[in-house]
C-alpha positions as CSV (number, residue, x, y, z in Angstrom):
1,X,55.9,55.9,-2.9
2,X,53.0,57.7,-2.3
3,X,50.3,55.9,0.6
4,X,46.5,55.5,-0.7
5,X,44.3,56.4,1.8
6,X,41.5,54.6,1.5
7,X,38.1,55.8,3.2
8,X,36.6,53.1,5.9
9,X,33.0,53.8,6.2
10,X,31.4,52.4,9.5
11,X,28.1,50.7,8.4
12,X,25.2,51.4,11.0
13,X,23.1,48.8,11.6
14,X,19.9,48.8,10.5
15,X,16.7,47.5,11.8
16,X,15.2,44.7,10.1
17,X,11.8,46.1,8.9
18,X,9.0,44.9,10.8
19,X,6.2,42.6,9.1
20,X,3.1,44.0,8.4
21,X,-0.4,42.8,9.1
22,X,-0.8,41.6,6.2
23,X,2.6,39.3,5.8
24,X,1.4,37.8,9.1
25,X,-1.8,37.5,7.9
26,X,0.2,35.6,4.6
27,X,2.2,33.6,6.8
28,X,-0.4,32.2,9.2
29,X,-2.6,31.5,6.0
30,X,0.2,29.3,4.4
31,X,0.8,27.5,7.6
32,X,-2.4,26.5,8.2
33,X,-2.5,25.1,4.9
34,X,0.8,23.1,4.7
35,X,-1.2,22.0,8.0
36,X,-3.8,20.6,6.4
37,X,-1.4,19.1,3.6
38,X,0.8,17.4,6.1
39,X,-2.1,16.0,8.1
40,X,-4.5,15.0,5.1
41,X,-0.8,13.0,4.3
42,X,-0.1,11.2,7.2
43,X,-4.3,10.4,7.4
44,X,-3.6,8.9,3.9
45,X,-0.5,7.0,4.6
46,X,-1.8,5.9,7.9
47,X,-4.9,3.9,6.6
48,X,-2.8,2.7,3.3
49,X,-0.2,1.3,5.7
50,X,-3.6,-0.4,7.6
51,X,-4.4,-1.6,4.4
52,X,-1.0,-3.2,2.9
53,X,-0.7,-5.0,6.6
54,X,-4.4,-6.5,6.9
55,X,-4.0,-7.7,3.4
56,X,-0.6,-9.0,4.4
57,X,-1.5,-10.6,7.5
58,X,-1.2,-14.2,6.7
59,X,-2.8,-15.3,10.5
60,X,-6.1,-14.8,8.9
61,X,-6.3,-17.6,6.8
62,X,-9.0,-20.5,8.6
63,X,-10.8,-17.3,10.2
64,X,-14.4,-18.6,9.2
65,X,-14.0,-16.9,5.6
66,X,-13.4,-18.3,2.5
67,X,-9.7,-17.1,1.9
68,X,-7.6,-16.3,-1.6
69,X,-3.9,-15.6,-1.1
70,X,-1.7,-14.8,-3.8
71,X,2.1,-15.8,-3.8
72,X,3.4,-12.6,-5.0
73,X,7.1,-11.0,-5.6
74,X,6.8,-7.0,-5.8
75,X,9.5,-7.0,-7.7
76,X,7.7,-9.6,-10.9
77,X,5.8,-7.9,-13.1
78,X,4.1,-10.7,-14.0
79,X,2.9,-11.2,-10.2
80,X,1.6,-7.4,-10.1
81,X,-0.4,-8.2,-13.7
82,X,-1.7,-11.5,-11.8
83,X,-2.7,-8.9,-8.6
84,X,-4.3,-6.7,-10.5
85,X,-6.7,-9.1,-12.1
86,X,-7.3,-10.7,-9.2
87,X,-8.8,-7.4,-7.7
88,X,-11.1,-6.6,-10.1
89,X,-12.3,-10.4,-10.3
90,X,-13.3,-10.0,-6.6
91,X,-14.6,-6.4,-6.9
92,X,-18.2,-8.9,-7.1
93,X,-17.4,-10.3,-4.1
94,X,-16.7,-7.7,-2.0
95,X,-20.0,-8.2,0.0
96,X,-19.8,-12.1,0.0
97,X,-17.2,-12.5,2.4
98,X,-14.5,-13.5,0.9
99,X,-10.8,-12.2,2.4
100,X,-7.7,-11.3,0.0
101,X,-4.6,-11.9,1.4
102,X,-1.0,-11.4,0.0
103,X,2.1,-13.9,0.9
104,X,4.8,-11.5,-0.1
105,X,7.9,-13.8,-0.8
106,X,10.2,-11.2,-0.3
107,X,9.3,-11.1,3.2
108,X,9.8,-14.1,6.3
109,X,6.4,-15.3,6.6
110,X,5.7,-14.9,2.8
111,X,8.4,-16.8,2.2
112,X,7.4,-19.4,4.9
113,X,3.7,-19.5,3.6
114,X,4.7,-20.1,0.1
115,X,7.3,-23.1,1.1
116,X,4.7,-25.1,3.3
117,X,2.3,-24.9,0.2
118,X,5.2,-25.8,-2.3
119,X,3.9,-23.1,-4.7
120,X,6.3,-20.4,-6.5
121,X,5.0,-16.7,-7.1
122,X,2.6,-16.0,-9.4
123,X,0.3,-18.2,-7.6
124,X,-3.5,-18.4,-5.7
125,X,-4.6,-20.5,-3.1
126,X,-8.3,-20.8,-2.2
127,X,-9.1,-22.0,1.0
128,X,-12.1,-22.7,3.0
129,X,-13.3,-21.2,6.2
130,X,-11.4,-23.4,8.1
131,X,-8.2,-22.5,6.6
132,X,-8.2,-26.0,4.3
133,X,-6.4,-25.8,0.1
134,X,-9.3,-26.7,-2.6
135,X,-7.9,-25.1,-5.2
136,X,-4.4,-23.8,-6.5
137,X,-4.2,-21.1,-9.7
138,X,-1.2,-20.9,-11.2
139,X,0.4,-18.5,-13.9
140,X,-1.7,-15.2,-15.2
141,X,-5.3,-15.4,-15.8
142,X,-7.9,-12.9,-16.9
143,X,-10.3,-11.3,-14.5
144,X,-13.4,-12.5,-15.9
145,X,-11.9,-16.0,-15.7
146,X,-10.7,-15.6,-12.1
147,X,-14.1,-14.3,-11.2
148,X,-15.8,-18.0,-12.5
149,X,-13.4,-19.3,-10.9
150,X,-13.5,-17.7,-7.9
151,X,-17.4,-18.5,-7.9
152,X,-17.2,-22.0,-8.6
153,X,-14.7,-22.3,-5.3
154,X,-17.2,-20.0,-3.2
155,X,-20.4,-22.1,-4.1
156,X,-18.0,-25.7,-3.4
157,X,-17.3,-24.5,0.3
158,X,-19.9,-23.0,1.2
């Protein structure tokens, strides 16, 4: 029975190499440009979350302007069709003072909102100024045809 002698080596540590100017220079570029990224982000996502809750801010209706909420479910395709024409019917009246708001029934206060007007989604509502129904849309309608109406409600309240 013969022994096998096996040969240890001790491993020396070695010194991690040190960066040069220009990997620093590398680094500190890429930073500040994931920098840039990550604030230009949250800039973004701060105003579109501005956005979705001024347009879902349901305490604005009877605020002196003539008001047009949708009864919308996020989840009815048939609801985002009906959202999407009714944005591009009031791209005219952008200037005219007219507010867009969104009663999301998935949420309390949508919910709420669409129960005291006995209305299901896929629904408008037009009201006056003073926060007064004159007209109810049901079902999906074109955007030209949304924009008559949307004039013919404007030019009865105002």
């Amino acid at each position: 029975m013969s022994k096998s002698k096996s040969r240890h080596r001790k491993s020396t540590p070695t010194a991690a190499p040190t960066p040069s100017r220009r990997d620093v220079l590398k680094l500190g570029r890429s930073g500040a440009i994931g920098l840039a990224a990550l604030a230009g982000a949250g800039y973004w996502g701060f105003g579109s979350f501005r956005a979705y809750a001024a347009e879902h801010d349901l305490t604005r209706v009877g605020e002196g302007a003539m008001t047009i909420v949708q009864i919308h479910d996020p989840q009815c395709p048939t609801c985002t069709a009906l959202q999407k024409q009714t944005r591009a019917a009031l791209r005219d009246f952008d200037e005219c003072g007219v507010t867009y708001l969104v009663a999301d029934i998935k949420t309390p206060e949508g919910a709420a909102f669409a129960r005291k007007y006995r209305v299901p989604h896929v629904t408008l509502l037009m009201f006056d100024g003073q926060g007064d129904l004159h007209r109810t849309v049901r079902g999906l309608q074109t955007s030209t045809h949304l924009a008559e109406v949307f004039a013919a409600h404007k030019a009865a309240v105002t």
